[in-house]
C-alpha positions in Angstrom: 93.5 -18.7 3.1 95.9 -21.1 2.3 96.0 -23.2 -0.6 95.2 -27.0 0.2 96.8 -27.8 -3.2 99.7 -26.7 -2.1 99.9 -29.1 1.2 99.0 -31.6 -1.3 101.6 -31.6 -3.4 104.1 -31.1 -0.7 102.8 -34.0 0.9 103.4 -35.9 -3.1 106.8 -34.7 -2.1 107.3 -36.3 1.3 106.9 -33.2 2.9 104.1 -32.5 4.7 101.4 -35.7 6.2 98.1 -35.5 6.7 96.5 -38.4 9.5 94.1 -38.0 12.2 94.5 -39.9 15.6 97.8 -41.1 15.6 99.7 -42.7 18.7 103.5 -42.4 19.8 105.4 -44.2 22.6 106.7 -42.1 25.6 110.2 -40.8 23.9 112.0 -38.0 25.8 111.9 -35.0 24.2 112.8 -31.4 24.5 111.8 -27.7 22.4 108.7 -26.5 20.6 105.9 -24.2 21.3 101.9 -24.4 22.0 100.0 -21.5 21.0 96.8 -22.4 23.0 94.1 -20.1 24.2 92.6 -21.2 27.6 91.3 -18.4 29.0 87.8 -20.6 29.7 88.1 -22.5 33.3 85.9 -25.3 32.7 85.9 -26.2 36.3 86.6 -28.9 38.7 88.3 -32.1 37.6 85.7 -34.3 38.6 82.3 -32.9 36.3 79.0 -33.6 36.8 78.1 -34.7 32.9 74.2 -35.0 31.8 73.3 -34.6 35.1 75.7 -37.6 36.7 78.8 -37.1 38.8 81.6 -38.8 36.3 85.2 -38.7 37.0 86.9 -36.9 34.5 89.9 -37.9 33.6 90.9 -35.3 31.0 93.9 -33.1 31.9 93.0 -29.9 30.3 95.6 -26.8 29.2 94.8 -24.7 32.2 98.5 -24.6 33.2 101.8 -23.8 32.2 102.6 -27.7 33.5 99.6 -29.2 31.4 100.8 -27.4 28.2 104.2 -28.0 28.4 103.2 -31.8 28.9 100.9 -31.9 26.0 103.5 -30.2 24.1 106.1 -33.0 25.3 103.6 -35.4 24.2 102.4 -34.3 20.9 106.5 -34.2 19.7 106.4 -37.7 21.7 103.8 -39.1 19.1 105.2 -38.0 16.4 108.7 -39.2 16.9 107.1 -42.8 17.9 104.5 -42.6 14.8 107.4 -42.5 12.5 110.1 -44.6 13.6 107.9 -47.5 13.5 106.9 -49.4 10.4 104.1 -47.5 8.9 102.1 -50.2 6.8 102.1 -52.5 10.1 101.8 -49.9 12.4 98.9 -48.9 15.0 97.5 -46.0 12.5 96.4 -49.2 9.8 95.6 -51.9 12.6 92.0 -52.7 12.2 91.9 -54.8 15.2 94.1 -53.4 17.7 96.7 -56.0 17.7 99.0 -53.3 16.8 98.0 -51.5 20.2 101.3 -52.3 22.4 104.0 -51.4 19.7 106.4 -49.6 21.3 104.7 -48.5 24.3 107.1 -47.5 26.9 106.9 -45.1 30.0 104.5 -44.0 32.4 102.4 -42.2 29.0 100.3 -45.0 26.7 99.5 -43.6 23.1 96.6 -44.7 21.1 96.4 -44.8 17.1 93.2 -43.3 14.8 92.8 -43.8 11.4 94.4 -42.0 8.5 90.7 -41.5 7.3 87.5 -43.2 7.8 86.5 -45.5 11.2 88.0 -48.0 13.1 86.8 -50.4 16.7 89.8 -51.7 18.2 90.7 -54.0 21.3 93.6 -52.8 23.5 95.1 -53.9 27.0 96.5 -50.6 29.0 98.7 -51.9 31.6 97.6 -50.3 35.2 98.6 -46.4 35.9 99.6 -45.5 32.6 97.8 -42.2 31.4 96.8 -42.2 27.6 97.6 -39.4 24.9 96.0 -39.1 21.3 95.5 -37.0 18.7 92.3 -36.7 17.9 93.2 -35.4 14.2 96.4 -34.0 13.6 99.0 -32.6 10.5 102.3 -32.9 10.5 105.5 -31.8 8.4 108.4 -33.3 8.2 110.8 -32.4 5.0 113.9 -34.4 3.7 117.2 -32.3 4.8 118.0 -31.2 1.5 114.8 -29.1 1.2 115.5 -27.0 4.6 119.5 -27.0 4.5 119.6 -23.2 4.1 118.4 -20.8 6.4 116.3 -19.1 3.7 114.4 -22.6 3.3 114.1 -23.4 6.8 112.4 -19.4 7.6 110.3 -20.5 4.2 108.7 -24.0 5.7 108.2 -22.3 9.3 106.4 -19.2 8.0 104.0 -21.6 5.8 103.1 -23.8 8.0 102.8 -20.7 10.7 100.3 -19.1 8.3 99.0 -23.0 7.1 98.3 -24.3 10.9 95.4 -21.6 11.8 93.9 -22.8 8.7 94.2 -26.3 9.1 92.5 -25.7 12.7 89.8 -23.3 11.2 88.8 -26.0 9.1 88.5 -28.5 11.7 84.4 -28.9 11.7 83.5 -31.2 14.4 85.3 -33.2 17.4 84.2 -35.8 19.4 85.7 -37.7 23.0 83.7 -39.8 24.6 84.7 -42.1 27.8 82.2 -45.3 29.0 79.1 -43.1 27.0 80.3 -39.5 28.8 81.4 -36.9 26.7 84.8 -35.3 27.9 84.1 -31.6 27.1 80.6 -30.2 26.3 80.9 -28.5 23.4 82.9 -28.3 20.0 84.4 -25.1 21.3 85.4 -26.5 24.5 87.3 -29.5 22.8 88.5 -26.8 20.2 89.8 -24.7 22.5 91.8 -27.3 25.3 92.6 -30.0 23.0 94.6 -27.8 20.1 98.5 -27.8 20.2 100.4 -26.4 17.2 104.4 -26.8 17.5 106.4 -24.3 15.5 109.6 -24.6 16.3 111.1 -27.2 14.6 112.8 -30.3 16.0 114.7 -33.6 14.9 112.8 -36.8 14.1 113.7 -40.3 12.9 111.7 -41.4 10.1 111.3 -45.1 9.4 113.5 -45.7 6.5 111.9 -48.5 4.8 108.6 -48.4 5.5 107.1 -44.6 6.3 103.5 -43.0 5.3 105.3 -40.7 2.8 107.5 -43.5 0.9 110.9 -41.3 0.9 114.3 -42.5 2.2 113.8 -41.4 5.8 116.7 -41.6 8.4 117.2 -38.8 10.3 115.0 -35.6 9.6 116.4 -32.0 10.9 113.2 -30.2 11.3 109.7 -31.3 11.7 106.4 -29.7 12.8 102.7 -30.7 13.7 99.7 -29.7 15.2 96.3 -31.0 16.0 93.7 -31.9 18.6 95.0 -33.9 21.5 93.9 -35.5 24.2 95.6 -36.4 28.1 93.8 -38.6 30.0 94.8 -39.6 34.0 95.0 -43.8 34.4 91.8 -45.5 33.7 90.2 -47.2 36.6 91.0 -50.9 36.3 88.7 -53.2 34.2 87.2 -52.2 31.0 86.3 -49.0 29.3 85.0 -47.8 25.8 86.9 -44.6 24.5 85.3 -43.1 21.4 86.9 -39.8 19.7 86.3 -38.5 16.1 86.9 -35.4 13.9 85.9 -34.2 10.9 86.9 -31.2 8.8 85.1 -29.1 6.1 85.9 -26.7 3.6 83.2 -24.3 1.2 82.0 -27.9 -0.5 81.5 -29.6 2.9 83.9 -32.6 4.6 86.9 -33.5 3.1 88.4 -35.5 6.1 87.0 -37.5 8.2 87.7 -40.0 11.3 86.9 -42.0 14.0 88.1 -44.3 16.3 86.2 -46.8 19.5 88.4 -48.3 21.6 87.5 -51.1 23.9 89.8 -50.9 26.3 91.1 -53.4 28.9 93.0 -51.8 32.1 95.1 -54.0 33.7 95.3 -54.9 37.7 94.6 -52.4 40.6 96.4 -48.7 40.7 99.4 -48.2 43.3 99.5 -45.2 43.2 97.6 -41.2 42.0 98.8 -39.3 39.2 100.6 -36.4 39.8 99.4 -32.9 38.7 
């Protein structure tokens, strides 16, 4: 098992950050890997849930196409998380006044908390699908402390061994849309929603105001995984998104978070999103 000391002083160092729900604009990006298991078909699209037909909106990993674009996504967050101002940013907005910052592209990315709960108002412009993390880690190391190949093999085989961990000790998850929950089960939402990205690619960290306090600029190699979530454009009017996670270790939680969105969707939907 790994050693959660050690992630914490890396993360001392401006290494490695630990936040749950995180959002990111719709940046192009390119590279990484998903290690996901989805050898469980949970069905048809549209689920009946407690016994009521409910549109389900969540895109689950059940193709080569949905994982790569979770894997786009989840790189997408993370470059957006960190190029913006981290003390004004959407992660510490308690009202959701923070909720458009950035926001760009046909992908709309919502913020958790670094720990503990949050209710938040936020207006989705119509068509725009909606990614977030439900609780995620993420590493991103000054370029002096991967410059050598020796360092860079060093951070990718830690974090390769640290990952599995980090997901083992995930405890519970929760995603909920108008009262519906999205999967059934913990393993359901364990086993579609993970993404862990191990091939390391370039990121922009804020330079005067990031989560770790270091100089930022540009970083050469960052990594991250977590539980995610895709969800199709909303049906116009107004919705309530709720998604949470915990995670436990031998002396019981040691993270926890949530996150209720009310959510506004703007006007009427021209057009049906593409699978």
């Amino acid at each position: 098992m790994i050693n959660r000391r050690i992630v914490q002083v890396l993360s001392l160092m401006g290494i490695c950050g630990v936040a749950s729900a995180l959002a990111a604009c719709d940046v192009p990006v390119s590279g990484g890997t998903s290690d996901i298991d989805t050898s469980e078909d949970l069905g048809a699209e549209s689920q009946a849930i407690h016994g009521h037909h409910f549109d389900n909106p969540l895109v689950l990993q059940d193709s080569t196409k949905h994982r790569k674009e979770y894997v786009a996504d989840t790189q997408g967050w993370l470059t957006w998380a960190m190029a913006l101002p981290w003390s004004t940013g959407p992660v510490n907005d308690t009202t959701g006044a923070a909720c458009g910052q950035g926001q760009s592209g046909p992908v709309w990315y919502l913020a958790g908390t670094g720990g503990g709960p949050v209710t938040r108002d936020c207006t989705i412009p119509k068509n725009k699908s909606l990614f977030f993390p439900l609780r995620n880690t993420w590493s991103i190391p000054p370029a002096e402390f991967v410059d050598e190949p020796s360092e860079l093999d060093a951070f990718v085989s830690f974090f390769t061994d640290y990952f599995p961990e980090d997901r083992a000790a995930t405890c519970t998850l929760s995603l909920k849309l108008d009262g519906h929950d999205l999967l059934p089960t913990f393993a359901a939402l364990d086993q579609n929603l993970w993404v862990q990205i191990l091939t390391p690619f370039e990121i922009f960290v804020n330079p005067n105001d990031n989560w770790a306090g270091y100089a930022g600029g540009q970083m050469p190699a960052a990594l991250v995984d977590g539980h995610y979530a895709l969800l199709r454009p909303l049906s116009a009017g107004d919705h309530t998104l709720e998604f949470s996670a915990t995670q436990c270790d031998e002396t019981g939680v040691f993270f926890d978070t949530s996150a209720i969105y009310h959510l506004h969707v703007e006007g009427h939907h021209d057009c049906d999103h593409d699978d």
